[in-house]
C-alpha positions as CSV (number, residue, x, y, z in Angstrom):
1,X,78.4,98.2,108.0
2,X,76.5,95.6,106.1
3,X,79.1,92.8,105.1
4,X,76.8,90.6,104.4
5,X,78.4,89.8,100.9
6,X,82.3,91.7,101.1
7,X,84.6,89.0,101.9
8,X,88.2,88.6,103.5
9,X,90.1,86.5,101.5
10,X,93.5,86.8,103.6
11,X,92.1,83.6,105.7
12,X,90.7,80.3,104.9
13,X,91.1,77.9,102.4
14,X,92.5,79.4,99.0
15,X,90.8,77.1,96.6
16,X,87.1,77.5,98.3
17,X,87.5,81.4,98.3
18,X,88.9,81.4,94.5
19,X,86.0,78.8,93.5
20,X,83.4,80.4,95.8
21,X,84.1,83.9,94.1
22,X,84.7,82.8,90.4
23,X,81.1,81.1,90.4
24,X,79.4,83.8,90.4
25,X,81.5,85.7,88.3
26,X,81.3,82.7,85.4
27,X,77.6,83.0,85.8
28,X,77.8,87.0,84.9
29,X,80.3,86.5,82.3
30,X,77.9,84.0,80.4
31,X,75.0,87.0,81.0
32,X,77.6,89.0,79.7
33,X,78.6,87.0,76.6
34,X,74.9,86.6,75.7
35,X,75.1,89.7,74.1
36,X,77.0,89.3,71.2
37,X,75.7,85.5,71.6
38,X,71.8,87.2,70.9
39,X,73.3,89.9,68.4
40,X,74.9,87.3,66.3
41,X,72.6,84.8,66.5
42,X,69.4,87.6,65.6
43,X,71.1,89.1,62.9
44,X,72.9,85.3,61.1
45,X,69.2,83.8,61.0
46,X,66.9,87.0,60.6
47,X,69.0,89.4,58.5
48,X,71.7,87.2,56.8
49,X,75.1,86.7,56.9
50,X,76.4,89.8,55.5
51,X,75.0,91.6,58.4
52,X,76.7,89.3,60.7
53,X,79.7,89.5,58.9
54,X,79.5,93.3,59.6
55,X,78.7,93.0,63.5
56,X,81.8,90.7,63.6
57,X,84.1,92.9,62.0
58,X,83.6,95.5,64.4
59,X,84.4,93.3,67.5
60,X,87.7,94.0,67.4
61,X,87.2,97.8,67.4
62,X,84.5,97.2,69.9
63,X,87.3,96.0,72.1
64,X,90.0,98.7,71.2
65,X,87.8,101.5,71.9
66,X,86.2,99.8,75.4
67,X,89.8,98.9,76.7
68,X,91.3,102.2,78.2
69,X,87.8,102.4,80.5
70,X,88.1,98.5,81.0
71,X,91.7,98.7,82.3
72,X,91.2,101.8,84.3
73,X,88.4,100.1,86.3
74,X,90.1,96.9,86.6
75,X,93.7,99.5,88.3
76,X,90.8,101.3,90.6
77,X,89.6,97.1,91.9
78,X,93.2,96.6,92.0
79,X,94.2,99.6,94.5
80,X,90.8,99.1,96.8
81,X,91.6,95.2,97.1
82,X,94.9,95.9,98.0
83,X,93.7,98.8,100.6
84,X,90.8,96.4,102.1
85,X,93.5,93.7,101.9
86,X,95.3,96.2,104.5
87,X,92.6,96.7,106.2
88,X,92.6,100.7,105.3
89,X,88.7,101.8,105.1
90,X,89.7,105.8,104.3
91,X,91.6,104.8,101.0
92,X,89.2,102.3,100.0
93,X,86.7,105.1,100.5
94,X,89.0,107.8,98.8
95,X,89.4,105.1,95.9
96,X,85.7,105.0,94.9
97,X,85.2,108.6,95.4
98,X,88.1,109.6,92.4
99,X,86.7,106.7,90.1
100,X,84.0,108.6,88.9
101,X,86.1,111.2,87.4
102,X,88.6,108.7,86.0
103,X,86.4,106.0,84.5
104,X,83.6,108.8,83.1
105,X,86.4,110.8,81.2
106,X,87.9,108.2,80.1
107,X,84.4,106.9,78.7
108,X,83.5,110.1,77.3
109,X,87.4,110.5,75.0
110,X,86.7,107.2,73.8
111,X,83.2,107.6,72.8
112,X,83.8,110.7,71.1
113,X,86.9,109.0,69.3
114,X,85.1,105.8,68.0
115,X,82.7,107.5,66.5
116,X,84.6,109.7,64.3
117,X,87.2,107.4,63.2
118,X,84.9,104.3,62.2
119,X,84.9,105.1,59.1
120,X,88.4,105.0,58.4
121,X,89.3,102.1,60.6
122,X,86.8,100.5,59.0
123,X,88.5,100.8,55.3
124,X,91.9,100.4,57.1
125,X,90.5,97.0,57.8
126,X,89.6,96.1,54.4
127,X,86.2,95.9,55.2
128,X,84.0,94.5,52.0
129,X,81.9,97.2,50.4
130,X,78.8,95.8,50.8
131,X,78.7,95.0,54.6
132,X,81.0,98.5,55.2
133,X,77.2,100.6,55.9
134,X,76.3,98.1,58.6
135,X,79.4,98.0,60.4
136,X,80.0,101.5,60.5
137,X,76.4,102.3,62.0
138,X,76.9,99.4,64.6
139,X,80.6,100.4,65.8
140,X,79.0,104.4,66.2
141,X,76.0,103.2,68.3
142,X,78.1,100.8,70.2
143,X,80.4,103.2,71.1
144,X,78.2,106.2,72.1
145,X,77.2,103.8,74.7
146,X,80.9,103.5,76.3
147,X,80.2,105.8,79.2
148,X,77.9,103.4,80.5
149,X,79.8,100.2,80.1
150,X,82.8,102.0,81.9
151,X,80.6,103.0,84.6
152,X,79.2,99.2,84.8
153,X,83.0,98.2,85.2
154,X,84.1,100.1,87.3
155,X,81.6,99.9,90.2
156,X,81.2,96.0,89.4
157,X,85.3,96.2,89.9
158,X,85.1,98.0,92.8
159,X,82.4,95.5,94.4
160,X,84.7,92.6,93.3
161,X,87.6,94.0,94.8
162,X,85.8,93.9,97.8
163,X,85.0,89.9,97.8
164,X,81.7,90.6,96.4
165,X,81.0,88.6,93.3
166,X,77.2,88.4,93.8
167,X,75.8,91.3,93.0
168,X,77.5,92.4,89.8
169,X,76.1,89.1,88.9
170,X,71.8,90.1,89.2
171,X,72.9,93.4,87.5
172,X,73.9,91.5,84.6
173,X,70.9,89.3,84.6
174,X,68.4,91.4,84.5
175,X,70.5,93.4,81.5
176,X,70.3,90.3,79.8
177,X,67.2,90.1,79.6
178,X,66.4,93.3,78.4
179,X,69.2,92.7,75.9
180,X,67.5,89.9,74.5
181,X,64.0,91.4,74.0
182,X,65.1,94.5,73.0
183,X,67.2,93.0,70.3
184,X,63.9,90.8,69.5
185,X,61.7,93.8,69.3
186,X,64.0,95.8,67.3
187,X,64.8,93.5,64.4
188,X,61.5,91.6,64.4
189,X,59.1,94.2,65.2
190,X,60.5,97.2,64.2
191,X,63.1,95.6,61.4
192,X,66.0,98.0,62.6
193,X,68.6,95.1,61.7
194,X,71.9,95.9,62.9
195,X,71.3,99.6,64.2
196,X,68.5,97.6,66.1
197,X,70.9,95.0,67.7
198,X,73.8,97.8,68.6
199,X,70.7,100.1,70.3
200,X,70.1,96.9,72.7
201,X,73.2,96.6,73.6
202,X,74.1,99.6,74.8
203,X,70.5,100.1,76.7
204,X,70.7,96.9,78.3
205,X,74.7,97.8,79.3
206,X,73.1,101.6,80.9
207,X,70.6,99.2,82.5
208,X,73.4,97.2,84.7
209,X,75.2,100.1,85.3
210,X,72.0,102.5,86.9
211,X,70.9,99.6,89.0
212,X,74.2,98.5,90.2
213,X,75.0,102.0,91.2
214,X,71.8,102.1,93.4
215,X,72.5,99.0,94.9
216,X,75.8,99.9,95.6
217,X,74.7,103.2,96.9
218,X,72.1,102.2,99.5
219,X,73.4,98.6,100.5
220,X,77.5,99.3,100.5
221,X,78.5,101.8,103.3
222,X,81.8,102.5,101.0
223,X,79.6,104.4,98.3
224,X,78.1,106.5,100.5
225,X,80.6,109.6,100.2
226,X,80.7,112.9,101.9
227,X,81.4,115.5,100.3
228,X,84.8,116.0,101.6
229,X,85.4,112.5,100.0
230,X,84.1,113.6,96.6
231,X,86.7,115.9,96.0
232,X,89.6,115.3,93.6
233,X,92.1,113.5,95.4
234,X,95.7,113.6,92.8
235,X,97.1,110.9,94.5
236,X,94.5,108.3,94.4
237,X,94.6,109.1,90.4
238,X,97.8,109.0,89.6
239,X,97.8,105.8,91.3
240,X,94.4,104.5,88.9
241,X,96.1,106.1,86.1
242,X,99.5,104.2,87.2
243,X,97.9,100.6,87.4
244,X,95.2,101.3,84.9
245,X,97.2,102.9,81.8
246,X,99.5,99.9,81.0
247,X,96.3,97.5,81.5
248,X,94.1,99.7,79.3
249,X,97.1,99.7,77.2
250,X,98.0,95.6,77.0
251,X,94.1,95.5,76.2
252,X,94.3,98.3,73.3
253,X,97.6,96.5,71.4
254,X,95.8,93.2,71.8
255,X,92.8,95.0,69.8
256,X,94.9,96.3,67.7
257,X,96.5,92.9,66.7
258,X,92.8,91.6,66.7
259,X,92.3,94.0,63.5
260,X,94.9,93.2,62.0
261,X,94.3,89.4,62.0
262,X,90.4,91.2,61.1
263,X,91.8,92.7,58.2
264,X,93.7,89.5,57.1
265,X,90.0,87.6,57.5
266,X,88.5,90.2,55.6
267,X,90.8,89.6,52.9
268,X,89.5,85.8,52.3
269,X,85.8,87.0,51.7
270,X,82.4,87.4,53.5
271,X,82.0,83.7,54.0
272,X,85.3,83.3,55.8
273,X,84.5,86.6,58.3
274,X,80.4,84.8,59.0
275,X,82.6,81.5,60.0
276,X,85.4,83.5,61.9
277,X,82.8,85.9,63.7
278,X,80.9,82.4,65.2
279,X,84.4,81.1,66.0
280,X,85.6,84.2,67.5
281,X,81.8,83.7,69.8
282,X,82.3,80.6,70.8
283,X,85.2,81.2,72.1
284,X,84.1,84.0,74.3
285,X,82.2,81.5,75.9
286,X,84.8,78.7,76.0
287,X,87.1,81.7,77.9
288,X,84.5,82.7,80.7
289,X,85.5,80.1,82.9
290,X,89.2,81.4,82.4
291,X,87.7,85.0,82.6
292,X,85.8,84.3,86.0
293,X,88.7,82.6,87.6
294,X,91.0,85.3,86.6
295,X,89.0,88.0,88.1
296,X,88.6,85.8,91.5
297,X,92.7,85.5,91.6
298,X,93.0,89.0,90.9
299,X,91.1,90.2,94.3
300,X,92.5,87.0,96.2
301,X,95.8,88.5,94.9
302,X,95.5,91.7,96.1
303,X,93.8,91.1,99.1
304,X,96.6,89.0,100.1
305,X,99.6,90.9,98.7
306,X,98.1,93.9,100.8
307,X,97.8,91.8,103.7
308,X,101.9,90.8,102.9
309,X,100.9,86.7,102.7
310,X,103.1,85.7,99.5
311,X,103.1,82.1,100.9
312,X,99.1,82.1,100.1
313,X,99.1,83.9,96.5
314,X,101.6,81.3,95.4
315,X,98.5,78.6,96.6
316,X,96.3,80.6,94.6
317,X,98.2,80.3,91.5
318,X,99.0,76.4,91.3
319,X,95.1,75.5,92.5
320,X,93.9,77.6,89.6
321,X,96.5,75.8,87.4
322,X,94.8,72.5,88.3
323,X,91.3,73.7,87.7
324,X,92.4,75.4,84.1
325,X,94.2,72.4,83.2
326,X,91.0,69.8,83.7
327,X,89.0,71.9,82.5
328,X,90.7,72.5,79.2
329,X,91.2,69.0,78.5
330,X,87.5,68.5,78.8
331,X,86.7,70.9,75.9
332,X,88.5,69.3,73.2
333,X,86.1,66.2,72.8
334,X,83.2,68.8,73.2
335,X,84.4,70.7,70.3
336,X,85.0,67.5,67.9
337,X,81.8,65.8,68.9
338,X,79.5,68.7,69.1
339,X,81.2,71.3,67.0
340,X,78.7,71.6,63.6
341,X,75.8,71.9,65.8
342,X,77.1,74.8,67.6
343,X,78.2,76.5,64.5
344,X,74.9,75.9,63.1
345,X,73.1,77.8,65.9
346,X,74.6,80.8,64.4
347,X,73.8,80.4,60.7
348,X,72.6,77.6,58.3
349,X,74.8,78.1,54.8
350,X,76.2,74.9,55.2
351,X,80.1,76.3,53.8
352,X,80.1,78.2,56.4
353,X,79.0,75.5,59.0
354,X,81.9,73.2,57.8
355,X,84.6,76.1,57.9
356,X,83.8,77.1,61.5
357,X,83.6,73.1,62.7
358,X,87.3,72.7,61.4
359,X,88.0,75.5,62.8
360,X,87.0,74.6,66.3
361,X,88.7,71.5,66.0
362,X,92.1,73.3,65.7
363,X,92.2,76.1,68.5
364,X,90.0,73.4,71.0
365,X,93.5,71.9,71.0
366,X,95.6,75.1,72.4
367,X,92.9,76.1,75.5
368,X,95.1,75.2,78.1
369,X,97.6,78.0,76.5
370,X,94.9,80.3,76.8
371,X,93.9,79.3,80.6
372,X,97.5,79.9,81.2
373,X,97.4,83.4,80.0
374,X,94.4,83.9,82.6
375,X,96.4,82.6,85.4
376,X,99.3,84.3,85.6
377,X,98.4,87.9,84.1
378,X,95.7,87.7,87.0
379,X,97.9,87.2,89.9
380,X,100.2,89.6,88.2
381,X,97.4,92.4,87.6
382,X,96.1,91.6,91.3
383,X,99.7,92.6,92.7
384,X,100.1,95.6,90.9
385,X,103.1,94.1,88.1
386,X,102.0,97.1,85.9
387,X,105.2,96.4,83.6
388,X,104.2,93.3,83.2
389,X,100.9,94.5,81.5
390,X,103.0,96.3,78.8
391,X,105.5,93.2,77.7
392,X,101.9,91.2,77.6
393,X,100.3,93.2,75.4
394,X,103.7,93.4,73.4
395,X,103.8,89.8,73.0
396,X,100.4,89.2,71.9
397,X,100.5,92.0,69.3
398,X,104.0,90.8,67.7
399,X,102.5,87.2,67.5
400,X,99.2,87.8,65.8
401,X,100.8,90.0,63.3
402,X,103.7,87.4,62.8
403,X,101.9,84.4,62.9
404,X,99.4,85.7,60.7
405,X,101.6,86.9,57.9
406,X,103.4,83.6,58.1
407,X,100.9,80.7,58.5
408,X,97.8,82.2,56.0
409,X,101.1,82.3,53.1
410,X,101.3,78.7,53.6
411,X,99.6,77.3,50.7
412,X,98.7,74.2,52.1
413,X,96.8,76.5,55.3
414,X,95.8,79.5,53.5
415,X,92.7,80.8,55.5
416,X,93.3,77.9,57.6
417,X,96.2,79.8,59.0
418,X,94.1,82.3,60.8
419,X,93.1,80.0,63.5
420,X,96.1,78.1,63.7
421,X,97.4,82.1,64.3
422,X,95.3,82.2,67.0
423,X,96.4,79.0,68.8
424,X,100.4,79.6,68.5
425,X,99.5,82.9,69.6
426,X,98.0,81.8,72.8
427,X,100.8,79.0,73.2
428,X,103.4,82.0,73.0
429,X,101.8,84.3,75.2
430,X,100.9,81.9,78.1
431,X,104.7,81.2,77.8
432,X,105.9,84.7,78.5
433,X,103.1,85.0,81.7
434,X,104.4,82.1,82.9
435,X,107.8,83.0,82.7
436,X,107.3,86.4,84.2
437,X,105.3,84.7,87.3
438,X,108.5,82.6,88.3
439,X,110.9,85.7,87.7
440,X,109.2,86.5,91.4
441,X,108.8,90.4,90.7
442,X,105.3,90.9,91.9
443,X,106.1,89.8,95.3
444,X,107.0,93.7,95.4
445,X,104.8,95.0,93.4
446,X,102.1,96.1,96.4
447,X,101.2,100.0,96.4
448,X,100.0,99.5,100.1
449,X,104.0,99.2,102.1
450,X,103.0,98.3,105.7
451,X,104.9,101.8,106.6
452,X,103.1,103.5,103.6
453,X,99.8,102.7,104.3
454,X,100.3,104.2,108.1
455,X,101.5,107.2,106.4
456,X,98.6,107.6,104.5
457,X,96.2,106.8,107.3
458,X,97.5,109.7,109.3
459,X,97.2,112.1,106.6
460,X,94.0,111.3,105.5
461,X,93.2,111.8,109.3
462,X,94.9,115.2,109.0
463,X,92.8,116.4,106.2
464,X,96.2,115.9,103.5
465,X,96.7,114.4,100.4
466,X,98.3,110.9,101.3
467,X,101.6,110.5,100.1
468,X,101.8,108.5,96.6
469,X,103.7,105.0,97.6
């Protein structure tokens, strides 16, 4: 078998395999995030910022409608770190195999959902007349392309899950780059504007999802299936569908609580949304190192939960404390020295420049809540706490709504109030994850029982469905 890049994360030092993985992984993310960086830069300083104001409003959406194929492949890299964790090939094989059928129906249901309800979401939203065209032509393209983001997930997942955080990183690369020159050839060249930025995206995300597939194919001895493995295997499912559901779920209430705090932006005019969209972007990137790590405690997690070594996922979580910690305390000068010439990479309507540099300045001060959501939810996910998923999600929704309707009625806030939302919200919420982390309930959380996993080694030996532990 080629392990040239698959790694065992049950042995060795904690911190060197968390940091060693999550590099890569911050690397992709950035990729990732250049994206809607390109979109929103393209569109603030070659359409205007009415157009961006209608790629922003959608992001929200965006999210809702990507989240039940997000979640599901994140439950499939949860049950195959957990099997390779316990060192059983034939479920880890058996995992990949049913993947496919989960993550491309999911893709399909959602795709054909987005695109006839935009409209109506849209208004729900209180999306401004003139920008409403725009943003219900970008939110259709983006999500006819759903199928191949999901497949993207899901394969990077399962690559993760098996200590690989390499690869999934070239895929993304090379997607960026098409990213970027398609959206450059489309709106310069061909002046498609926002339908031109949506088309890039969703090529560029097919693009990372065909190559990473051959890769995976020809270099990973895991996706090469027989066709005795191909066939639909209910257990493995349920179990995707178990893990996956409440994660896709926690992921679809956040979105939802994103547009409502979307709709309460909306209400303060277009020039609010253009500073709240760059806001919204720069935080993406601020949360990629909290993002990389997260995924890297996730497959450490499971690894060594299916390898029954609580002692070292408790390591795991305090050393990524640390790391969230310093590195959230060295953001907040970054933001207050450097914070109106990021803004002003996006757009140059000086209003909107000074709105998005105060805003900076208030939610650069609540990061470490939002590391601390990271942390925990990670190692949580990772051990298979689906509950915990569900009172997440919970949480978040109830405070955005909340906070929202309180702080922006504050006459001395008023739109102000959205961001400070956003900061209590994260304050809150990494509260909660905390909290549930000491509670000491996903130290039982493992699908893969030392007894079960035997069980379901002989069976699969047998030919049988493996009993669902």
């Amino acid at each position: 078998m080629n392990t040239k890049n698959i790694t065992d994360m049950t042995t060795g030092s904690p911190t060197k395999h968390i940091l060693k993985f999550a590099l890569p992984l911050l690397i992709g993310n950035l990729f990732q995030q250049l994206y809607n960086m390109v979109d929103s830069i393209v569109v603030g300083n070659f359409v205007g910022k009415d157009a961006l104001a209608a790629v922003g409003t959608c992001g929200s959406m965006n999210f809702l409608f990507f989240s039940l194929s997000a979640g599901l492949a994140i439950g499939i890299g949860i049950i195959v770190s957990q099997y390779f964790g316990a060192k059983d090939e034939q479920n880890v094989r058996s995992t990949i195999a049913n993947s496919f059928y989960v993550l491309i129906a999911a893709a399909l249901f959602m795709s054909l959902v987005g695109i006839l309800v935009a409209p109506s979401l849209l208004r729900l939203l209180l999306t401004p007349e003139n920008i409403i065209g725009d943003s219900i032509l970008y939110m259709r393209v983006t999500c006819a392309g759903i199928t191949g983001i999901a497949l993207y997930n899901g394969i990077a997942a399962i690559l993760r899950a098996l200590g690989d955080s390499k690869t999934p990183l070239y895929f993304l690369i090379l997607s960026s780059i098409v990213n970027v020159a398609l959206d450059l050839a489309f709106v310069l060249l061909l002046h498609w504007d926002v339908f031109g930025v949506a088309l890039a995206t969703i090529i560029a995300q097919v693009v990372s999802a065909v190559t990473c597939l051959i890769y995976a194919y020809q270099k990973v001895p895991y996706f090469r299936l027989t066709k005795e493995e191909l066939k639909p295997h209910k257990a493995i499912i349920e179990k995707s569908f178990r893990l996956g559901v409440p994660v896709a779920l926690q992921n679809s209430m956040i979105a939802v609580s994103c547009m409502v705090l979307q709709g309460v932006v909306n209400s303060f005019g277009d020039t609010v949304m253009a500073a709240f969209t760059i806001t919204n972007r720069v935080e993406q990137i601020v949360q990629q190192p909290y993002t990389s790590l997260s995924a890297a405690l996730t497959t450490y997690s499971g690894q060594n939960l299916g390898a029954n070594k609580i002692d070292r996922v408790k390591k795991g979580f305090v050393q990524c404390t640390l790391i969230v910690l310093i590195f959230s305390l060295l953001l907040i000068p970054v933001a207050y020295l450097l914070g109106p010439k990021i803004v002003g990479i996006f757009v140059k309507e000086q209003e909107v420049i000074d709105i998005g540099y105060k805003a900076l300045r208030i939610t650069s001060l609540c990061y470490f809540g939002l590391g601390m959501i990271y942390v925990p939810r990670a190692l949580l996910n990772g051990c298979g706490d689906a509950a915990f998923s569900m009172i997440n999600g919970v949480t978040e929704v109830t405070c955005r709504i909340l906070y929202s309707q309180i702080f922006t009625h504050i006459p001395a806030l008023g739109y102000w109030g959205i961001w400070v939302t956003t900061g209590v919200t994260w304050a809150t919420t990494a509260l909660v994850c905390v909290a549930r982390y000491f509670q000491g309930k996903w130290k039982t959380k493992s699908i893969v029982k030392p007894k079960a996993a035997a069980e379901e080694k002989a069976a699969a030996a047998a030919g049988e469905e493996p009993p669902l532990s």
